[in-house]
C-alpha positions as CSV (number, residue, x, y, z in Angstrom):
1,X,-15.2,-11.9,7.7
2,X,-11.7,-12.1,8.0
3,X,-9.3,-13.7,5.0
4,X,-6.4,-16.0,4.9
5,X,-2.7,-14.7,5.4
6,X,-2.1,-15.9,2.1
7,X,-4.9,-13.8,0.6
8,X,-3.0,-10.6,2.1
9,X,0.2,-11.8,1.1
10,X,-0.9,-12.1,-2.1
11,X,-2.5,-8.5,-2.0
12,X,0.7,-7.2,-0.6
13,X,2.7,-8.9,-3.4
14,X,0.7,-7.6,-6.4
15,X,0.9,-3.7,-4.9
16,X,4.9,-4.7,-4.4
17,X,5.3,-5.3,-8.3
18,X,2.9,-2.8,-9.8
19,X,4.5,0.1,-7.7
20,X,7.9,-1.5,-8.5
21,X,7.2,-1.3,-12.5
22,X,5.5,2.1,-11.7
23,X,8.1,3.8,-10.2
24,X,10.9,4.1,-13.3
25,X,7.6,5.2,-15.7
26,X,6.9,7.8,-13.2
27,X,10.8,8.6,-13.3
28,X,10.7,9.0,-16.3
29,X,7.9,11.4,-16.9
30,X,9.6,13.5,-14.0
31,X,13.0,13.8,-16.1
32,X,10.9,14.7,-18.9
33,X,9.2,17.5,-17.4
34,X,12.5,18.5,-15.4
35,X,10.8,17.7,-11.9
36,X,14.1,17.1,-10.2
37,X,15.3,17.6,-6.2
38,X,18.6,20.0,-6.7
39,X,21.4,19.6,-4.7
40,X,21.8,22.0,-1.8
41,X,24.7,21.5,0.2
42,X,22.8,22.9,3.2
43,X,19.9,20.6,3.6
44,X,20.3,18.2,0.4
45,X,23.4,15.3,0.4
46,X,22.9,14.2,-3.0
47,X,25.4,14.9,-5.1
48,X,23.5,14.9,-8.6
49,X,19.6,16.1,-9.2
50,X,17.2,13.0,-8.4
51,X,13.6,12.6,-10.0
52,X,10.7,13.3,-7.8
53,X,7.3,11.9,-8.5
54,X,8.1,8.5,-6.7
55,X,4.9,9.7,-4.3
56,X,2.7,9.4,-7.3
57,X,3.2,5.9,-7.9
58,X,3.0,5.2,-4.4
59,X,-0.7,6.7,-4.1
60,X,-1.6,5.2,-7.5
61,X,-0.5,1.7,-6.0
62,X,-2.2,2.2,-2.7
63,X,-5.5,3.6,-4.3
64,X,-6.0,1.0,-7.2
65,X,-4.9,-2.3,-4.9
66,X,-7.0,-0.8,-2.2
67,X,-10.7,-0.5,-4.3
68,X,-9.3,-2.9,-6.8
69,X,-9.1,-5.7,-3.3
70,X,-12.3,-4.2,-1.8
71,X,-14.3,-4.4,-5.3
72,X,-13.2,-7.8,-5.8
73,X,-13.5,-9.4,-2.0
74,X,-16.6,-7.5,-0.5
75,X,-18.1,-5.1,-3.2
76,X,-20.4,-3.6,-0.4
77,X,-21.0,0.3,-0.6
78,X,-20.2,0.1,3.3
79,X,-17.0,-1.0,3.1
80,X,-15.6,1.0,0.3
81,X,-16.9,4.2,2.1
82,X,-15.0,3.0,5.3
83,X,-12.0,3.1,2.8
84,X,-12.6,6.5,1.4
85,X,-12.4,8.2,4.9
86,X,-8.5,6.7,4.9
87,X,-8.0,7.1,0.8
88,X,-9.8,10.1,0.1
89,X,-8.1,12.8,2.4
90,X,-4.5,11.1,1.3
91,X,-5.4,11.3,-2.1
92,X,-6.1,15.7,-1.3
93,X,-3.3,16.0,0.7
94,X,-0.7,14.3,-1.8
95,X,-2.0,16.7,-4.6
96,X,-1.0,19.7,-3.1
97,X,2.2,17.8,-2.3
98,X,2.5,17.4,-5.6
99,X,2.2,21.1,-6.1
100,X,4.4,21.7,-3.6
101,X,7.4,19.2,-5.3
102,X,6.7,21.2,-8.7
103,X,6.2,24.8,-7.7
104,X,6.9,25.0,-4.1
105,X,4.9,26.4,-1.2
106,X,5.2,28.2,1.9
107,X,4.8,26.3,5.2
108,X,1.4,27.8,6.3
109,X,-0.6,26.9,3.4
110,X,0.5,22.9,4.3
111,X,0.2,23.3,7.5
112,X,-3.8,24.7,6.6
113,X,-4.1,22.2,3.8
114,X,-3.1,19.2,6.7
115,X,-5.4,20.6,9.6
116,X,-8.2,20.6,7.0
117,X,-7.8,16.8,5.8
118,X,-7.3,16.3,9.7
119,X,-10.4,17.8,10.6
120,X,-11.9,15.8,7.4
121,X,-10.8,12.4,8.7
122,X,-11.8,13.5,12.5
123,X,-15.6,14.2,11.4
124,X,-15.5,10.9,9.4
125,X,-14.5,9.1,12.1
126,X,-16.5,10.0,14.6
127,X,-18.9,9.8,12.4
128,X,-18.6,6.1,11.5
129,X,-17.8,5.1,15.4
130,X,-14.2,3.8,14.2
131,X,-11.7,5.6,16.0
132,X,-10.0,2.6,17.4
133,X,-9.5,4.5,21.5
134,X,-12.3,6.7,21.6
135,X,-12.3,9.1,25.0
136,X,-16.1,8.9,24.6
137,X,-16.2,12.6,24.0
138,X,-16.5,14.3,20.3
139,X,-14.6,17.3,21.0
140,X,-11.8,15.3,22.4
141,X,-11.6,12.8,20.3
142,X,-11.6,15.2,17.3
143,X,-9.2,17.2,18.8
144,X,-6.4,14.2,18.7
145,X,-7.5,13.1,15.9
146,X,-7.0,16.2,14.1
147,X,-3.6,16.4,15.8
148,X,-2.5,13.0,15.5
149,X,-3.1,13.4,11.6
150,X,-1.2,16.4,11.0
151,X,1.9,15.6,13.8
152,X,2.6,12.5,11.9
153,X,1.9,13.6,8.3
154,X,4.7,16.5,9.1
155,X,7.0,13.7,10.7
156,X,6.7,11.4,7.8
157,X,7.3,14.7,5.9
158,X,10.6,15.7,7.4
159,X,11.9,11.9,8.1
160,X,12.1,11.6,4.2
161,X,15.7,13.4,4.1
162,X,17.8,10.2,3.2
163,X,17.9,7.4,0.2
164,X,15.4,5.0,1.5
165,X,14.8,5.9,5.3
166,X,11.3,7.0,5.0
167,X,9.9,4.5,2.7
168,X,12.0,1.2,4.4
169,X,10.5,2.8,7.8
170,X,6.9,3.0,6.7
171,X,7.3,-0.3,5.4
172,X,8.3,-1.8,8.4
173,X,5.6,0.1,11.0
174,X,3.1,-1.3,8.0
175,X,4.2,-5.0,9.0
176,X,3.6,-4.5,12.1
177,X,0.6,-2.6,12.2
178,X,-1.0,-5.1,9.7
179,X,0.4,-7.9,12.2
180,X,-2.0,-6.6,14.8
181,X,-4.8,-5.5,12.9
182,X,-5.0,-9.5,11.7
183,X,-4.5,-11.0,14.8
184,X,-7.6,-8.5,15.9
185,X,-9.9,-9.7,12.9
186,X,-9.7,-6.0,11.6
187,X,-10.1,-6.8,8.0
188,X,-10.2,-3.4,6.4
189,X,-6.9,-2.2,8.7
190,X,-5.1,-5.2,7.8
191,X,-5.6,-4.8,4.0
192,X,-4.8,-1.2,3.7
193,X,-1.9,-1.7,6.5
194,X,-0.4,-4.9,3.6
195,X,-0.9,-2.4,0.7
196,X,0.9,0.4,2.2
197,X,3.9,-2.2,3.1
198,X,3.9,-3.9,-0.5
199,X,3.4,0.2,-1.8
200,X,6.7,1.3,-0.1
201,X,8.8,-2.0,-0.3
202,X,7.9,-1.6,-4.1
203,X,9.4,1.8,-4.2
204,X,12.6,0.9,-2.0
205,X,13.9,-1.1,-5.5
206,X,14.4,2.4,-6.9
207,X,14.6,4.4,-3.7
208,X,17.7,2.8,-1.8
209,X,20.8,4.4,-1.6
210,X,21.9,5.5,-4.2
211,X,18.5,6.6,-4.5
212,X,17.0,6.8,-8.6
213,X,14.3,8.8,-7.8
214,X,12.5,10.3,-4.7
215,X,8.9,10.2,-2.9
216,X,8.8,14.1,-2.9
217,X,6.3,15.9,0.1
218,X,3.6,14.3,-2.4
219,X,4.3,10.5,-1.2
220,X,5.4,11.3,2.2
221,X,2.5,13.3,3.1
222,X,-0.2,10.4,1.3
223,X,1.9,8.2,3.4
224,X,1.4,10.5,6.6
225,X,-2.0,10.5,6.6
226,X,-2.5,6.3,5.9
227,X,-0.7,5.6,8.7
228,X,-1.9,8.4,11.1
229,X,-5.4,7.2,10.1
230,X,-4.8,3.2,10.2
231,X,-2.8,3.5,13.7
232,X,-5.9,5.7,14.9
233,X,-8.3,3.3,13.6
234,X,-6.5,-0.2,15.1
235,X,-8.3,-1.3,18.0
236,X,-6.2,-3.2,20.3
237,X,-8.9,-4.6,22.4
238,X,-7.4,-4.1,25.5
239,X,-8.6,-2.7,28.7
240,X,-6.2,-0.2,29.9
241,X,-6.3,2.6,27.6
242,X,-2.9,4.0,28.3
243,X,-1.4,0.7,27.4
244,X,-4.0,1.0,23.6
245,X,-2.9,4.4,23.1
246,X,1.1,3.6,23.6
247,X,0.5,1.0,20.4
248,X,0.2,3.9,17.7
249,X,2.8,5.6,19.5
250,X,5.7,2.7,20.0
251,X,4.7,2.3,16.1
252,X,6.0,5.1,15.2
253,X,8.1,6.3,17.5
254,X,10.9,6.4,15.3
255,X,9.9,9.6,12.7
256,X,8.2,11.0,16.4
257,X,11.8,10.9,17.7
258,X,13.2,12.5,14.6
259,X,10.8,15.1,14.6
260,X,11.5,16.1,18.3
261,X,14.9,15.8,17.9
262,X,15.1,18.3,14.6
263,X,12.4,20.6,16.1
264,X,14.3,21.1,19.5
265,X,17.4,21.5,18.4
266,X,16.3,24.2,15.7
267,X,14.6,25.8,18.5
268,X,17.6,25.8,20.5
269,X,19.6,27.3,17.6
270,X,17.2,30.3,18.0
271,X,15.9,29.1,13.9
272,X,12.7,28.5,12.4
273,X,11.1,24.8,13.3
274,X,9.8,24.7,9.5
275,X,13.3,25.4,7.7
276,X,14.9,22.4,6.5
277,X,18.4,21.0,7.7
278,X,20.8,18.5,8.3
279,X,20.1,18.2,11.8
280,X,17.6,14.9,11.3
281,X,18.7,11.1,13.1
282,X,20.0,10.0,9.7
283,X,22.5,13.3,9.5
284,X,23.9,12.8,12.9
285,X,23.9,8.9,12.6
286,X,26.1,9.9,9.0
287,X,27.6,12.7,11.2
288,X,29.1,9.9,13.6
289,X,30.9,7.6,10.5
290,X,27.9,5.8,9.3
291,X,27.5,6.0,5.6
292,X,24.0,6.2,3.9
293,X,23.4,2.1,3.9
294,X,23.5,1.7,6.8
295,X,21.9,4.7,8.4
296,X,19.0,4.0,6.8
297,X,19.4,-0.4,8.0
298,X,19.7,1.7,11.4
299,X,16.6,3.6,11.4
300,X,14.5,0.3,10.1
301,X,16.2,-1.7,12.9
302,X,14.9,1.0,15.7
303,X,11.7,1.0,13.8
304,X,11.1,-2.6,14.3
305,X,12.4,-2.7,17.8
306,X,10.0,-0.4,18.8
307,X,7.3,-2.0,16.6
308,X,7.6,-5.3,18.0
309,X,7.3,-3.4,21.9
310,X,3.7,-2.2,20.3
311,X,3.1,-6.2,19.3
312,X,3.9,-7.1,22.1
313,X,2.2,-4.7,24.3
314,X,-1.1,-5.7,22.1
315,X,-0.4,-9.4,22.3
316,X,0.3,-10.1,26.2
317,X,-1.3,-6.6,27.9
318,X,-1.9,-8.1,31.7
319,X,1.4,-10.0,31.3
320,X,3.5,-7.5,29.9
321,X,2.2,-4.3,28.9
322,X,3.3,-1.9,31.1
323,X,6.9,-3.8,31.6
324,X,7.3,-2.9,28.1
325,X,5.4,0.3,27.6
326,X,7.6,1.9,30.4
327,X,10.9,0.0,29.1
328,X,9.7,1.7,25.2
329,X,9.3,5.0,26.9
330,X,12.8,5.0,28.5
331,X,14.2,3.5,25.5
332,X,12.7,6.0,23.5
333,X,13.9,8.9,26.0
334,X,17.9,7.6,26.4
335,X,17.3,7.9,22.3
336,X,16.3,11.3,21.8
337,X,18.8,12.5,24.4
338,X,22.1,10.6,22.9
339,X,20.5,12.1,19.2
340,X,20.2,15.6,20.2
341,X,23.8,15.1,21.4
342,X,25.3,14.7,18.3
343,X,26.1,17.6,16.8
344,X,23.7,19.7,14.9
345,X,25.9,20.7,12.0
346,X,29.3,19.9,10.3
């Protein structure tokens, strides 16, 4: 059964405001209990300590619109299961972000902690028969999965480094992603795809520079594994599958380019890929005289270029697919090469 736009509009709406009123309560309660992001002048550029615990009310929002929608428009045990393989391993993965925003952990134990909800959602997925591309083989398929999953929960993870550049990116790869999930007739994608959109567009009130309070590793990570698990979910319908699997990618090819760009450059400087910096797109687009605004207009801009390549790679495949899949991947390459020319450091 597939629902009106308005319906998801509406759904989208309603997550919008109750993360939006959530948010300062959660701010709140993090000033109370001191949970603040210092500044460190060589990785942070806040000038004053901001709040974390923004992630929290973006998981509760996602969570209760999610069941709250599914309870009240299908009620069937199938269904809400389906949305527990996506939900469930977010809702695990945020809490030790959470304990990683309040006490701080080392790299490996995330890294574990993300190849276990990885290999979580891979089982559940194969599973269920609902990996959107299947190669038709379990170990392969579990093997991306599993990859995909943690790659993009690590890129969401480092792309939060500036006042609204994460949550406005998500936000618009959500659009987009729910855009073709509804023009497929893929009900439970398209809902969780609006949530996540109203989620993050609800959090941008407080988030955007000057930011009142941050997402922390606990909302970018919930966030990381969402979208890794909607985008491997979507299923384009279309016949070539290099032109199906180029859709997640052109999605979020943005926080991909940021990660590549960070990790090769740290490499290069002979440092660890895991410690932090200001070497991300958003410090070498400030780096080249572009203040904080519109650095993070910037990154939502290239977001929805390359998001509206995935559309229309999806919408018009024998017409235009590859013109535009190989036009994205250029793009995408010229990108990361004038990036990782900008300088690295002050």
């Amino acid at each position: 059964m597939q629902y009106s736009i308005q319906r998801y509009l509406l759904l989208g709406f309603v997550t919008l405001v109750f993360v939006g009123v959530l948010t300062p309560v959660m701010r709140s309660i993090a000033m109370k209990i001191g949970a603040f992001d210092a500044p460190n002048m060589s990785r942070k550029i806040q000038k004053e300590p901001v709040p974390y615990l923004g992630g929290v009310a973006i998981s509760i929002g996602v969570v209760a619109a999610s069941y709250a929608a599914l309870l009240y428009a299908d009620n069937s045990i199938h269904t809400l299961e389906l949305a527990s393989t996506v939900l469930l391993p977010a809702i695990a993965i945020s809490a030790m972000g959470l304990v990683d925003d309040l006490k701080g952990l080392q790299p490996w134990p995330r890294l574990l902690a993300q190849t276990g909800a990885g290999l979580i959602v891979a089982i559940a997925l194969i599973s269920t028969n609902t990996i959107g591309t299947p190669f038709n083989n379990r170990l392969v398929d579990g093997s991306i999965t599993t990859l995909w999953v943690v790659g993009v929960c690590n890129a969401i993870n480092f792309f939060d480094n500036l006042d609204g550049g994460a949550a406005g990116t998500v936000a618009v790869t959500s659009i987009f992603l729910f855009l073709i999930a509804y023009d497929g007739e893929q009900v439970l994608v398209s809902a969780l795809a609006v949530v996540t959109a109203g989620a993050t567009l609800g959090f941008l009130f407080w988030n955007r520079s000057p930011a009142k309070i941050y997402m922390g590793d606990a909302g970018a990570l919930f966030l990381g594994v969402i979208i890794s698990v909607l985008t491997i979910r979507l299923e384009p319908n279309i016949v070539s599958r290099n032109l199906a699997l180029s859709i997640p990618l052109a999605l979020l090819a943005i926080p991909i380019m940021d990660t590549t760009v960070a990790v090769c450059s740290r490499i290069k400087r002979g440092i660890s890929p895991f410690e932090g910096g200001r070497d991300h797109l958003s410090h070498r687009l400030m780096r080249i005289g572009l203040g904080r605004r519109r650095t993070a207009l910037a990154l939502w801009a290239l977001t929805g270029v390359f998001g509206g390549i995935a559309y229309v790679i999806y919408k018009w495949p024998e017409q235009l697919g590859y013109r535009f899949m190989v036009s994205g991947g250029l793009l995408w390459l010229v990108l990361t090469i004038l990036f990782f020319r900008i300088p690295a450091t002050d």
